[in-house]
C-alpha positions in Angstrom: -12.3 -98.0 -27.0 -14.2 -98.4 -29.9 -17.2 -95.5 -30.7 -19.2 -96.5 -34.0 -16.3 -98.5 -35.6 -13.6 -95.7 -34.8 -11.2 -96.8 -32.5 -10.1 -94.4 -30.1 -6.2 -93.9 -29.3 -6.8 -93.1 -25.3 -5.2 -95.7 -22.4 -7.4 -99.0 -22.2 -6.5 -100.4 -18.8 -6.8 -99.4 -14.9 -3.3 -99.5 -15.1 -2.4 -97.0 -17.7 -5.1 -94.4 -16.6 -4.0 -95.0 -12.5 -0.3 -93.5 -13.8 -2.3 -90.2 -15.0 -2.1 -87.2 -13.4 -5.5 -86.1 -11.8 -5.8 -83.2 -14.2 -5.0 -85.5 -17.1 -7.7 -88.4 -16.0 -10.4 -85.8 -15.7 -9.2 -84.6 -18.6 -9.6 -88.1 -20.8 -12.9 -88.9 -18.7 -14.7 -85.8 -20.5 -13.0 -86.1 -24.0 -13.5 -89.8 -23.9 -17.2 -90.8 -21.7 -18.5 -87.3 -21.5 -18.0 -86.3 -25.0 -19.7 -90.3 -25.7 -22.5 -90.1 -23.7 -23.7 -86.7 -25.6 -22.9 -88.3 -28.9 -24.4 -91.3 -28.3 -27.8 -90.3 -25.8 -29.7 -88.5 -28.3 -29.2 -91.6 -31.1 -30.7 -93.4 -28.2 -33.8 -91.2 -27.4 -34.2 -91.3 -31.3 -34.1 -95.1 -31.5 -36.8 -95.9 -28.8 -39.1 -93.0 -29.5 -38.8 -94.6 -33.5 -39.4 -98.5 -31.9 -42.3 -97.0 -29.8 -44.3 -95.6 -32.9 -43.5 -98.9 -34.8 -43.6 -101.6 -32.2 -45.2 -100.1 -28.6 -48.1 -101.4 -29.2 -47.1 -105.1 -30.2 -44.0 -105.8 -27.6 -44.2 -105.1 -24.4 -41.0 -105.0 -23.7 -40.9 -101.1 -25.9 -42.7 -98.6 -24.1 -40.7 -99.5 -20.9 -37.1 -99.7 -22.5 -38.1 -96.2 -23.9 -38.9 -94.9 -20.8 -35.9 -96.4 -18.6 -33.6 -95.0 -21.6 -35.0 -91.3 -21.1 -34.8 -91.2 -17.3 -31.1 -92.7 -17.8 -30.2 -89.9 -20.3 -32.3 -87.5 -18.0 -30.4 -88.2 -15.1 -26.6 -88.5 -17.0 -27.0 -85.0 -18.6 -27.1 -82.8 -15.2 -24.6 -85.5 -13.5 -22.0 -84.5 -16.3 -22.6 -80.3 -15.7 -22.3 -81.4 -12.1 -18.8 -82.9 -12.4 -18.0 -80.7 -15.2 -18.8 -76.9 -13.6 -18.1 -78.1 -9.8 -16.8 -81.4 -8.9 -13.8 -81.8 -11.9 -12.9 -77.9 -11.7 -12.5 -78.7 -7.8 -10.5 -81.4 -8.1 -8.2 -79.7 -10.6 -7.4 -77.1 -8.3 -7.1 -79.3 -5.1 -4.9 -81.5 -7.0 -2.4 -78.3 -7.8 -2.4 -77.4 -4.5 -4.4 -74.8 -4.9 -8.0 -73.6 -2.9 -11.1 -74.5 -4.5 -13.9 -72.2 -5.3 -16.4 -74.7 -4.3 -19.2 -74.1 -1.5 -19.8 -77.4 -0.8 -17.5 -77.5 2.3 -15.3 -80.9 1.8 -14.7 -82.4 -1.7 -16.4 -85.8 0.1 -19.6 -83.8 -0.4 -19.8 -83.2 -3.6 -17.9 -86.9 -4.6 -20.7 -89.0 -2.2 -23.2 -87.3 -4.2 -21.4 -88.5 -7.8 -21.7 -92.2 -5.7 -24.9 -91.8 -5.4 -25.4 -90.9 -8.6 -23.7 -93.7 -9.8 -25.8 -95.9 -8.1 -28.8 -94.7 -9.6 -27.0 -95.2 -13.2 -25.9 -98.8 -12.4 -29.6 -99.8 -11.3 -31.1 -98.3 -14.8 -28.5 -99.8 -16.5 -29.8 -103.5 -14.7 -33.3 -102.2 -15.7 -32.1 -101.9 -19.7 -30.5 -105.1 -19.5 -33.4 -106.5 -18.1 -35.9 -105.1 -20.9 -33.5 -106.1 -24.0 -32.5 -109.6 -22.5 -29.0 -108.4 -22.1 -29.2 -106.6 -26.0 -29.8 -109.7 -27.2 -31.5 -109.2 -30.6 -34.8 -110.3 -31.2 -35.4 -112.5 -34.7 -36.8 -110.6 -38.0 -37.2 -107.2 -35.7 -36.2 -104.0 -37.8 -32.9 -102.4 -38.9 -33.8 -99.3 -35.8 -34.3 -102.0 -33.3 -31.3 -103.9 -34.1 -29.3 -100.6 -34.0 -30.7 -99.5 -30.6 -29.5 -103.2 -29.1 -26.3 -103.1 -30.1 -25.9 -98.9 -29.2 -27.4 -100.0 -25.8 -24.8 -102.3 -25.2 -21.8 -100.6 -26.4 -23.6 -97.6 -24.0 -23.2 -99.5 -21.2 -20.3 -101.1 -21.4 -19.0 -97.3 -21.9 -20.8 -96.2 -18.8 -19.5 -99.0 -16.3 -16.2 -97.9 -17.3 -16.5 -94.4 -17.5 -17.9 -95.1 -13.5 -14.9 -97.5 -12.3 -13.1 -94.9 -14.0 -14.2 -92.7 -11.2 -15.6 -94.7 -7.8 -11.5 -96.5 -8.5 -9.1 -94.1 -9.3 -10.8 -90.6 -9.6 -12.4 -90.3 -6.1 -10.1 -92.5 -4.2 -7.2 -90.2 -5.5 -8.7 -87.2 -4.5 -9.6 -88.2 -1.5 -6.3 -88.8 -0.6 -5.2 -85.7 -1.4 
């Protein structure tokens, strides 16, 4: 994976992350999509604000994009405590055999709920690409605008993997447990 030009040394594929341990895939899912996500959101939040002072009043597309980029942030950053402080910390302990300390009843609970979640984060995503014209850069627009585009996108491609990452081998796994 590659964050700002730095490439990461962390399994690329399905395969190598389905041979990790539950503990260990939790493990590279916060140190690798958590840890991105609150890197990366408030560059976002700065971006669009920035393009909104410049540009809202000239394109259209600007106010909108800014908006959809806040409820997506605004929606990621209590998802993360969620799987952080209950869901991951469940799963940890299920997947050692040992009781959880959750009061959610089954781990189904709290996982439908990531799902959901999910789903709401896929449809902002569609939203984004919509607005940008799947981050395709507009002709002579600023150096911030450019920027945001091409953060956007490597975003998003971060976020549909850090969420195949889980609906495919982190649920399903624990699940089966």
């Amino acid at each position: 994976m590659c964050i700002f030009g730095m490439t990461m040394s962390t399994p690329q594929t399905t395969e190598q992350l389905s041979q990790l341990s539950l503990v260990d895939l939790i493990d590279h899912i916060e140190a690798t999509h958590h840890a991105y996500i609150r890197e990366t959101a408030p560059l976002l939040i700065e971006y669009t604000e920035k393009m909104v002072r410049a540009h809202g009043d000239d394109h259209d597309e600007v106010k909108p994009l800014a908006q959809c980029v806040r409820e997506l942030i605004d929606e990621l950053t209590p998802h993360l405590m969620k799987e952080e402080q209950i869901l991951f910390p469940a799963i940890k302990s299920l997947s050692l055999g040992q009781p959880t300390n959750g009061c959610f009843g089954h781990i189904g609970n709290p996982i439908n709920m990531m799902l959901h979640e999910h789903d709401n984060a896929g449809d902002m995503l569609k939203m984004i690409r919509n607005l940008t014209n799947d981050y395709t850069i507009p002709a002579g627009v600023c150096q911030t605008w450019q920027a945001c585009y091409r953060t956007l996108a490597e975003f998003d491609a971060d976020l549909q993997t850090h969420i195949e990452i889980e609906n495919t081998l982190l649920f399903p796994q624990t699940l089966a447990l």
